[in-house]
C-alpha positions as CSV (number, residue, x, y, z in Angstrom):
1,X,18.0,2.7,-20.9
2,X,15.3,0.6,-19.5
3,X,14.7,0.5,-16.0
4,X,13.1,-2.8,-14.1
5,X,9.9,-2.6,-12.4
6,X,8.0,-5.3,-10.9
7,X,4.4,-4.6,-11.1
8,X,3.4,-7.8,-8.7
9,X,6.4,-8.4,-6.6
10,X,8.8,-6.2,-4.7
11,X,12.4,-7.3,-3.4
12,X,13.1,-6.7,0.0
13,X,16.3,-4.5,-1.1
14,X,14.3,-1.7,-2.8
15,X,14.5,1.7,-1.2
16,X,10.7,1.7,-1.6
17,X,9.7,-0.9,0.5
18,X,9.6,1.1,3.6
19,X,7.3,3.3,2.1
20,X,5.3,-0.1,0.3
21,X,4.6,-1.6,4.4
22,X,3.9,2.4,5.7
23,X,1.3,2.8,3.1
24,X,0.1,-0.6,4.6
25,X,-0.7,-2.2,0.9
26,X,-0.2,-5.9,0.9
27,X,2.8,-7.6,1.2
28,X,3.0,-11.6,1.0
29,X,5.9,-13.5,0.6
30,X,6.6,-15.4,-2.1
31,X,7.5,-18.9,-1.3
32,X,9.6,-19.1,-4.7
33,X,11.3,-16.2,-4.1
34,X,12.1,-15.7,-0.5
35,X,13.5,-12.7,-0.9
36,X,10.6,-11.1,-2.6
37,X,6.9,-9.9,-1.8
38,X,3.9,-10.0,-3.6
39,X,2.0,-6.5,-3.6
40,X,-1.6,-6.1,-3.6
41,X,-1.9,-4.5,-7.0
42,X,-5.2,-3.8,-6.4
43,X,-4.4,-1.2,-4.2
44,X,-4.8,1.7,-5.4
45,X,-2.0,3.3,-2.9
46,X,0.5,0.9,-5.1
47,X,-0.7,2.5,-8.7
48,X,-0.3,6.3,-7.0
49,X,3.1,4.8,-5.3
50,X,4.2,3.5,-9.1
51,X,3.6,6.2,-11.0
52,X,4.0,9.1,-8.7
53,X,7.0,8.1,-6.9
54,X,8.6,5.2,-8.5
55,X,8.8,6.2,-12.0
56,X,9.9,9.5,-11.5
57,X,12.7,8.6,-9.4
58,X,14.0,6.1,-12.2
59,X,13.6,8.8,-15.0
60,X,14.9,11.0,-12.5
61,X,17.9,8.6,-12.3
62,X,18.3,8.4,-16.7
63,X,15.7,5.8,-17.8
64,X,13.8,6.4,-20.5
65,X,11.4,3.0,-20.1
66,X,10.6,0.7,-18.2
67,X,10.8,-3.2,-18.1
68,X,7.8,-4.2,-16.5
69,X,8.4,-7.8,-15.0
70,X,6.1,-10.5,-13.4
71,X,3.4,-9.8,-15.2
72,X,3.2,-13.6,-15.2
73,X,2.7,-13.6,-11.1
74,X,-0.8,-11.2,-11.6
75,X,-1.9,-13.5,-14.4
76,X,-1.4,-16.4,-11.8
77,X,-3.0,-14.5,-9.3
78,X,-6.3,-13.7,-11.9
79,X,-5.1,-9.9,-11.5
80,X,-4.9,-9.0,-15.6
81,X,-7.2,-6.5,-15.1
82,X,-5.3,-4.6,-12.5
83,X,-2.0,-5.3,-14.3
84,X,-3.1,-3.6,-17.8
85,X,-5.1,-0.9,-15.5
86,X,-1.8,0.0,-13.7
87,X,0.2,-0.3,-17.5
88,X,-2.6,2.3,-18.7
89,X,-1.7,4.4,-15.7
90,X,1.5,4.2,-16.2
91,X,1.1,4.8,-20.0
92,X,-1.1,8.0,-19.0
93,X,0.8,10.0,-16.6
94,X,4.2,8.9,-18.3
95,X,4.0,9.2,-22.3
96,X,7.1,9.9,-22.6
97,X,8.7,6.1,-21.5
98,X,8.6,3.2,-23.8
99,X,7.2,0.0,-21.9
100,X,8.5,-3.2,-22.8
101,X,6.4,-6.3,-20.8
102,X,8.0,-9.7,-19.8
C-alpha cells in the first residue's frame, strides 16, 4: 500500500500541521488550492519532520511506499534540488519503501 505525501504542499487537515507552524518552517498559501500550504522545503526542519516523523507514522500505520506528489509545485518554485535532496533522504533512512513520484 502506497501512502501520499506531499513533498511541497501540506493540507490544512493533516495531523502534522501543528507540528509543520511549531517548528516555524514556511507555510504559504496556495492560491490554487486554498485549502493547502506550500512548505519551505528548504528547511531542513521539514526533511528531519519527513523522514523522522512522517514516514514512520505511515509505515507505522501499513504502508509500504510512498506516493510522493507535487513534485511539479518545487519544479515551479526552481526547488529540484531540494526535492531530489529530500527523495535521497528519504531513500536513505527508509530503504525499505518503494517511492513512486507524480
Amino acid at each position: 500500500m502506497l501512502g501520499y505525501l506531499s513533498l511541497g504542499k501540506v493540507h490544512r487537515d493533516r495531523p502534522f500541521i501543528a507540528e509543520i507552524r511549531k517548528r516555524n518552517i514556511g507555510l504559504m498559501p496556495d492560491q490554487a488550492f486554498p485549502d493547502s500550504f506550500r512548505v519551505d522545503i528548504t528547511d531542513p526542519a521539514w526533511q528531519t519532520m519527513v523522514c523522522n516523523t512522517i514516514v514512520p507514522a505511515m509505515k507505522k500505520a501499513g504502508c509500504s511506499g510512498l506516493f510522493l506528489d507535487d513534485l511539479d509545485d518545487i519544479g515551479s518554485r526552481k526547488l529540484e534540488k531540494h526535492g531530489a535532496a529530500l527523495i535521497a533522504a528519504i531513500r536513505k533512512s527508509h530503504p525499505d519503501l518503494k517511492l513512486m513520484a507524480n
